[in-house]
mmCIF file of the C-alpha atoms, coordinates in Angstrom:
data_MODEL
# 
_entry.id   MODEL 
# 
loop_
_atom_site.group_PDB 
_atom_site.id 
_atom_site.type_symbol 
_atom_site.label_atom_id 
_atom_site.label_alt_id 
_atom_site.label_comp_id 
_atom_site.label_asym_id 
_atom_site.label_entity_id 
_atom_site.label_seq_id 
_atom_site.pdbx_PDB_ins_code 
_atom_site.Cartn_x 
_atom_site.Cartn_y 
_atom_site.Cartn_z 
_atom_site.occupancy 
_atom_site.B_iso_or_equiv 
_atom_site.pdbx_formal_charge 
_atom_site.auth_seq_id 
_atom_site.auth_comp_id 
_atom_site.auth_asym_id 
_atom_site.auth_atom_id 
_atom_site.pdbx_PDB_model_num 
ATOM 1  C CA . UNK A 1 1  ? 0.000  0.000   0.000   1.00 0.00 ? 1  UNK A CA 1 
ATOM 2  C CA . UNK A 1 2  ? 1.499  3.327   -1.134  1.00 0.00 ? 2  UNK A CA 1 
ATOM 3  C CA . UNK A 1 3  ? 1.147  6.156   1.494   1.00 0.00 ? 3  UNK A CA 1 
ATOM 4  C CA . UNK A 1 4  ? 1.375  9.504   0.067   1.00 0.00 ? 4  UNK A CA 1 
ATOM 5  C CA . UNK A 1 5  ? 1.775  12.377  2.411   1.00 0.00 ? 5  UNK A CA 1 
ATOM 6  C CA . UNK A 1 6  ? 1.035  16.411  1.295   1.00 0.00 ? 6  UNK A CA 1 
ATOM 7  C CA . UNK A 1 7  ? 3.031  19.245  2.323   1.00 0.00 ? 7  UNK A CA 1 
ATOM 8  C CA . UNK A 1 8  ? 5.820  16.895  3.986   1.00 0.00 ? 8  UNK A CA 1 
ATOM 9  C CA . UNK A 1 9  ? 9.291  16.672  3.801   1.00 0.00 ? 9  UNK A CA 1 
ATOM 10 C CA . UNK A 1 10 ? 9.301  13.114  4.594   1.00 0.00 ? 10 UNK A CA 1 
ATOM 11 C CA . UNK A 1 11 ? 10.856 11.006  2.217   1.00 0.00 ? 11 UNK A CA 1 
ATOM 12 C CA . UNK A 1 12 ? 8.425  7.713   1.089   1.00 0.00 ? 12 UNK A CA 1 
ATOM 13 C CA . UNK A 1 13 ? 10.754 5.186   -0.722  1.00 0.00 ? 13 UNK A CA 1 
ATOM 14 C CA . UNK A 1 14 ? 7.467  2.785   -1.237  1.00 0.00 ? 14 UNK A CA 1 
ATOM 15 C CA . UNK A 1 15 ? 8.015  3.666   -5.267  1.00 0.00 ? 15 UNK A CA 1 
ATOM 16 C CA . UNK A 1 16 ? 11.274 1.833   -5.210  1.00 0.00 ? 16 UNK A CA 1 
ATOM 17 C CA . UNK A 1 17 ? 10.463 -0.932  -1.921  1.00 0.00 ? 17 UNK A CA 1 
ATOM 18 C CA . UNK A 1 18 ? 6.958  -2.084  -3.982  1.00 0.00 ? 18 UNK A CA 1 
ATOM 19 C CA . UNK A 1 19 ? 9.061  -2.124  -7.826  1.00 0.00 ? 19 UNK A CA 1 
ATOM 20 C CA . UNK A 1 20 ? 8.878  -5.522  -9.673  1.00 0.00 ? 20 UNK A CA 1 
ATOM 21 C CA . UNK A 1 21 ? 11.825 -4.080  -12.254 1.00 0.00 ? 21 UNK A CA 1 
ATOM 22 C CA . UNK A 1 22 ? 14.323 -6.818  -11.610 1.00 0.00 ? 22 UNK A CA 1 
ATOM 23 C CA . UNK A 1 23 ? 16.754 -4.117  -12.119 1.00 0.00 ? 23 UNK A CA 1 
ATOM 24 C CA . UNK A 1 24 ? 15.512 -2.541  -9.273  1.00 0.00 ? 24 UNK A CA 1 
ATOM 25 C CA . UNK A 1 25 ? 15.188 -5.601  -6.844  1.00 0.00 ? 25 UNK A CA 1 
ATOM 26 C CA . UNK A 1 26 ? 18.375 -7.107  -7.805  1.00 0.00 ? 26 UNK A CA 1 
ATOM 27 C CA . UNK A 1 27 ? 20.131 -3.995  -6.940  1.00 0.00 ? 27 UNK A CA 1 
ATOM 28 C CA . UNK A 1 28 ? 18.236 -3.263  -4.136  1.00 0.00 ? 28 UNK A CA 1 
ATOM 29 C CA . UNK A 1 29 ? 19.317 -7.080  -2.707  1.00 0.00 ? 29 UNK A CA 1 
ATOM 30 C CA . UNK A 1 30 ? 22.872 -6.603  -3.955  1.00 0.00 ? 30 UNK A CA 1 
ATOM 31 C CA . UNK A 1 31 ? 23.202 -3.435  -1.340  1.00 0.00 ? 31 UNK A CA 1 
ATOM 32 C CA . UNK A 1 32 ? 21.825 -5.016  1.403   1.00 0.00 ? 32 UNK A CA 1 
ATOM 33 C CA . UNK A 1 33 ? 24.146 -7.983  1.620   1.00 0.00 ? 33 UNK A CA 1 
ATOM 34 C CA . UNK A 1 34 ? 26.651 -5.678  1.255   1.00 0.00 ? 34 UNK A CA 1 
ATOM 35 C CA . UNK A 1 35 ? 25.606 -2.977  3.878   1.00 0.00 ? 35 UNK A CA 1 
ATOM 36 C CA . UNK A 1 36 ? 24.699 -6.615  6.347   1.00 0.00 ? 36 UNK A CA 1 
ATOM 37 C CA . UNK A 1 37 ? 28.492 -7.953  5.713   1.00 0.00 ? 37 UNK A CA 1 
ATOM 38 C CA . UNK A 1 38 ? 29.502 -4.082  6.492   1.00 0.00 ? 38 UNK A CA 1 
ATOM 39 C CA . UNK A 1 39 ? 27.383 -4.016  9.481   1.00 0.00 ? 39 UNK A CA 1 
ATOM 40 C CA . UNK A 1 40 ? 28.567 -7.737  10.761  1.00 0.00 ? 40 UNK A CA 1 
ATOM 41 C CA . UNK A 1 41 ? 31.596 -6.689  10.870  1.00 0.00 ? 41 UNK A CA 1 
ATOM 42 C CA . UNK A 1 42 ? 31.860 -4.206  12.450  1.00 0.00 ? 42 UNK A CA 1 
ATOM 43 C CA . UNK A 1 43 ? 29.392 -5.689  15.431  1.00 0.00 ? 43 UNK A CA 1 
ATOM 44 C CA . UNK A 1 44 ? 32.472 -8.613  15.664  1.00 0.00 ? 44 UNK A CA 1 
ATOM 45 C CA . UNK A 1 45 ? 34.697 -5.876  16.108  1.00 0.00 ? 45 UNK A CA 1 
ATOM 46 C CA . UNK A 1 46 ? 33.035 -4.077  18.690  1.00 0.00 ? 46 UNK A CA 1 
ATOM 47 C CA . UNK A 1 47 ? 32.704 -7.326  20.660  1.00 0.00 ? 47 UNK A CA 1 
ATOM 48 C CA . UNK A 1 48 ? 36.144 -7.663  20.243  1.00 0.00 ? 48 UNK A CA 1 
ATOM 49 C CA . UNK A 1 49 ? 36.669 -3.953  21.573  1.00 0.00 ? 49 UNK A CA 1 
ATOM 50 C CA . UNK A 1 50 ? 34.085 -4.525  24.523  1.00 0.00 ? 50 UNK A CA 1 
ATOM 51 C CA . UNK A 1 51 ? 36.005 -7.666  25.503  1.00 0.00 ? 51 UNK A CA 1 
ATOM 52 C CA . UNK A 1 52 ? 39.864 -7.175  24.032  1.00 0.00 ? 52 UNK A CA 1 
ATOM 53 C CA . UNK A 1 53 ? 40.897 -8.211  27.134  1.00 0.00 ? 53 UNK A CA 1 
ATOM 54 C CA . UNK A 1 54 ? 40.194 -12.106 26.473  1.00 0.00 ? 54 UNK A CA 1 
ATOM 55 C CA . UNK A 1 55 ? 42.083 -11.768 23.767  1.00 0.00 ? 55 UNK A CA 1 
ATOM 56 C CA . UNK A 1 56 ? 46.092 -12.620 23.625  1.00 0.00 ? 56 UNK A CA 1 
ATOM 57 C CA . UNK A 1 57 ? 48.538 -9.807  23.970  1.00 0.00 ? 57 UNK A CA 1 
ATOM 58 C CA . UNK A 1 58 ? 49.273 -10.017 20.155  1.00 0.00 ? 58 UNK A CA 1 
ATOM 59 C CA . UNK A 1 59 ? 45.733 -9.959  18.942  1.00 0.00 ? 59 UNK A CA 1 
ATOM 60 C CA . UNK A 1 60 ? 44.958 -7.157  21.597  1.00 0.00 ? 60 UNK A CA 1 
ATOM 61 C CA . UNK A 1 61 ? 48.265 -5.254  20.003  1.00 0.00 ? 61 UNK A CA 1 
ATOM 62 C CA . UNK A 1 62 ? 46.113 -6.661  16.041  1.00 0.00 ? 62 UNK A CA 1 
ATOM 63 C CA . UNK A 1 63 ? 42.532 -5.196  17.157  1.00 0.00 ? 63 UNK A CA 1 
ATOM 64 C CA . UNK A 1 64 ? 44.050 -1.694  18.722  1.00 0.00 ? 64 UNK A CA 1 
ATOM 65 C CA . UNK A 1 65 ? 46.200 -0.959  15.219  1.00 0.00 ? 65 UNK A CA 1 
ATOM 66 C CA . UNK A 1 66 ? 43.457 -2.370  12.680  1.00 0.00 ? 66 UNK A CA 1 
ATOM 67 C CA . UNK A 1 67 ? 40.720 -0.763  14.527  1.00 0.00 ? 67 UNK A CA 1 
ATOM 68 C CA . UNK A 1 68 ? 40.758 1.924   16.564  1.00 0.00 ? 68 UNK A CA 1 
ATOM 69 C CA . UNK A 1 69 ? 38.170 2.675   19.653  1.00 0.00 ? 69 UNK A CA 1 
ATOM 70 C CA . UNK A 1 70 ? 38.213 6.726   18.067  1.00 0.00 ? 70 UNK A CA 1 
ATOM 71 C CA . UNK A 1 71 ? 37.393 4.825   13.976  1.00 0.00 ? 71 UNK A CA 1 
ATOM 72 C CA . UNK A 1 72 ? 35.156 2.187   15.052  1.00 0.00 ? 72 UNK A CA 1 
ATOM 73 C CA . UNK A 1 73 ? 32.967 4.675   17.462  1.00 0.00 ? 73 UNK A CA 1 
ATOM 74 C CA . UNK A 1 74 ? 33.085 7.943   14.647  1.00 0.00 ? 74 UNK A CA 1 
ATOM 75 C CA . UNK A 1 75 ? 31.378 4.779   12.026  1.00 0.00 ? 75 UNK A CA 1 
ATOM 76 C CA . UNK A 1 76 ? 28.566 3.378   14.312  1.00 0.00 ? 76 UNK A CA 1 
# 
């Protein structure tokens, strides 16, 4: 169901969500894997940060120089 809003600002996507163009779906399920293998990652990471200390001195040394607490904090 489309909703269409007057005098808004509010941006309504439900043009491109509700598309059967397989161009448009393809794409569309293309970027989300992508952004979900982004967005796994860096949840493993901040695990990793939350609980470095489990970790062995040369992985802690790994984690702090690959990923820093100021990098990993300024892209959440």
């Amino acid at each position: 169901m489309k909703r269409h809003q007057e005098n808004t600002n509010e941006l309504l996507l439900d043009d491109i969500y509700e598309s059967k163009n397989p161009a448009v779906v393809k794409y569309a399920l293309q970027v989300v894997a992508e952004e979900m293998d982004k967005a796994h990652e860096r949840a493993t990471i901040r695990v990793a940060q939350r609980f470095r200390h489990l970790l062995s001195p040369q992985m802690q040394q790994a984690l702090a120089a690959q990923y820093p607490v100021t990098a990993l904090a300024a892209s959440a």
